[in-house]
N, C-alpha and C positions, 0 to 999 in steps of 0.2 A: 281711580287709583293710579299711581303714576307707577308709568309700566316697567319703567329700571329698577324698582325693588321689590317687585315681583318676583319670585322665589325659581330660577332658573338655574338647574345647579352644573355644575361642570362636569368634565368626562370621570367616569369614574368616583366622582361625589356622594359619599355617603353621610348621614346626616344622623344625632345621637339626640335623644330628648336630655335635658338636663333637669336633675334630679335638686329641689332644694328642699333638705331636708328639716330644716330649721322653721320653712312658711310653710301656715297651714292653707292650704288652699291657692299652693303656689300658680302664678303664668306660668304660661307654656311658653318656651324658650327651646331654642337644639342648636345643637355646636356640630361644626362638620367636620370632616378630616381636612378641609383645605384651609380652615383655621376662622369662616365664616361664620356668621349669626342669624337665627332665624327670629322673631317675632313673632305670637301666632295671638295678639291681643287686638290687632284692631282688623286681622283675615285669619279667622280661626280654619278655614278651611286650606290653604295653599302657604299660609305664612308669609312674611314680608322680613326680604334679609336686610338687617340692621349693622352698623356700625360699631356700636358701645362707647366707648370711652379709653381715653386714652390717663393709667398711671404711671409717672415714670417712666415712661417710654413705652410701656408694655400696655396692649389690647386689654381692656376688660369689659365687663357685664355688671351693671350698677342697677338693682331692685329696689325701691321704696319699698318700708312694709308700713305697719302699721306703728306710729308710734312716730313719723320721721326717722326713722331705723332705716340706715342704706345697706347694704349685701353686695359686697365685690366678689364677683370669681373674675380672675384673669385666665382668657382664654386660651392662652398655651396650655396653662397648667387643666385646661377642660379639654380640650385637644387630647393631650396625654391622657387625661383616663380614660377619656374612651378609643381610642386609635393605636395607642404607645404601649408596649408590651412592656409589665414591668418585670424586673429580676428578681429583686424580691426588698422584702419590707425594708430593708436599710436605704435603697434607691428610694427617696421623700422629693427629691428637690429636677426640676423641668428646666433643661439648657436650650438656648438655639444654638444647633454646630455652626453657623454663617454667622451671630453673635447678631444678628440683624431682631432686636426685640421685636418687631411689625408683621415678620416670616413666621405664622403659627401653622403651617401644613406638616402634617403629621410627620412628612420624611425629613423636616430640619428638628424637630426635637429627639431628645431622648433621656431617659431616666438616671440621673446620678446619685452618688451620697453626697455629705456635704464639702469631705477635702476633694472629687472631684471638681464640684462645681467650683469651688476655691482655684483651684487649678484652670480649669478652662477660662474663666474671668480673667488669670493671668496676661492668659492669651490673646486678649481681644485687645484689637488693634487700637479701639478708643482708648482702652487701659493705659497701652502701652504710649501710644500719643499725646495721651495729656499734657497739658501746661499746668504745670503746677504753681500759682502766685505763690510772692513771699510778699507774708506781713509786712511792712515797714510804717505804719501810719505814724504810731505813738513811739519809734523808736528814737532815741538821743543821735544815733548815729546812722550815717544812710551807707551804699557801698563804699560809695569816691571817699567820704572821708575815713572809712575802715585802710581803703588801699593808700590813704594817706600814712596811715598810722603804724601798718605794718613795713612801708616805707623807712619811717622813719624809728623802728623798732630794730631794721635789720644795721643800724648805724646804732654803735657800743658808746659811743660821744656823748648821745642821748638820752635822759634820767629819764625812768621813767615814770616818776611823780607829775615830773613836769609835762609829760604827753599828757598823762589822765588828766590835769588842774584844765590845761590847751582844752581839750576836750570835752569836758566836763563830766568825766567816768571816775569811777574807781580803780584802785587801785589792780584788785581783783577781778575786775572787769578787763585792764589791760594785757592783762598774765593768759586768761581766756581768751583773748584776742592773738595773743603771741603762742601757745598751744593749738591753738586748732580748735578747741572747743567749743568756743562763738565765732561767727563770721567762716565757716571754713571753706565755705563756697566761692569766699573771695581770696581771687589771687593776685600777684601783684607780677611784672615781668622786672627779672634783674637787668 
């Protein structure tokens, strides 16, 4: 057996059997407080700690049953019930405070409702980071020629039938353009 998944648990490591209630005559599985996977299918006596699977970013435990039927727990949320003190029945939903999905040790989780989780999500730095694309594949119009338009919108000389024909918008389409309402992300320097 290869001696690195041999079942060596860390300081303080305690380890929980996981309960699936849905299989009859489930494997034996256990989840620890430091967010690790036991295996107890092919070393039923010492266990063989296991990886799982990766959803979404987040650790889980994938069971075949009968039928091609798969069974996901994600390990946080296995973590949490057995380790994470809950408050009480409205707390449903398992955050990492470090927002780091891969950190399942019991001391980065904890039990929230849903607008906290809502809130904490706010918070996380990927959140906040993201790059948000804009569509533009199928659009008539790309930036430069909006900043064209509104160019030539902010000069009273200029009809504005005859921008949309130039363009090939409507007329409605350029009233949106001169509001704010489409494009308003683009600006134009005077």
């Amino acid at each position: 057996m290869n001696e690195s998944n041999v079942s060596r648990s860390f300081w303080n490591e305690k380890w929980a059997k996981i309960i699936f209630d849905e299989i009859e005559n489930a494997p034996h599985y256990e989840v620890s407080n430091y967010g690790r996977l036991k295996s107890f299918q092919n070393n039923p006596k010492e266990g063989v700690v296991i990886k799982g699977s990766v959803i979404q970013g987040y650790r889980s435990l994938n069971i075949r049953v009968a039928g091609g039927k798969t069974i996901n727990r994600y390990v946080h949320k296995l973590v949490a019930e057995h380790f994470v003190e809950k408050p009480d029945a409205d707390h449903n939903f398992v955050i990492h405070l470090d927002f780091d999905k891969q950190n399942n040790h019991y001391e980065n989780l904890k039990w929230v409702t849903k607008s906290e989780m809502i809130d904490h999500n706010r918070e996380n730095p990927a959140f906040i980071n993201r790059v948000i694309p804009r569509r533009t594949k199928n659009y008539k119009l790309t930036e430069s020629k909006v900043r064209i338009i509104k160019k030539l919108l902010k000069n009273d000389n200029n009809r504005l039938k005859m921008i949309a024909k130039q363009f090939g918008i409507t007329h409605t389409q350029l009233n949106r353009i001169r509001s704010g309402e489409n494009w308003k992300h683009v600006t134009v320097e005077d």
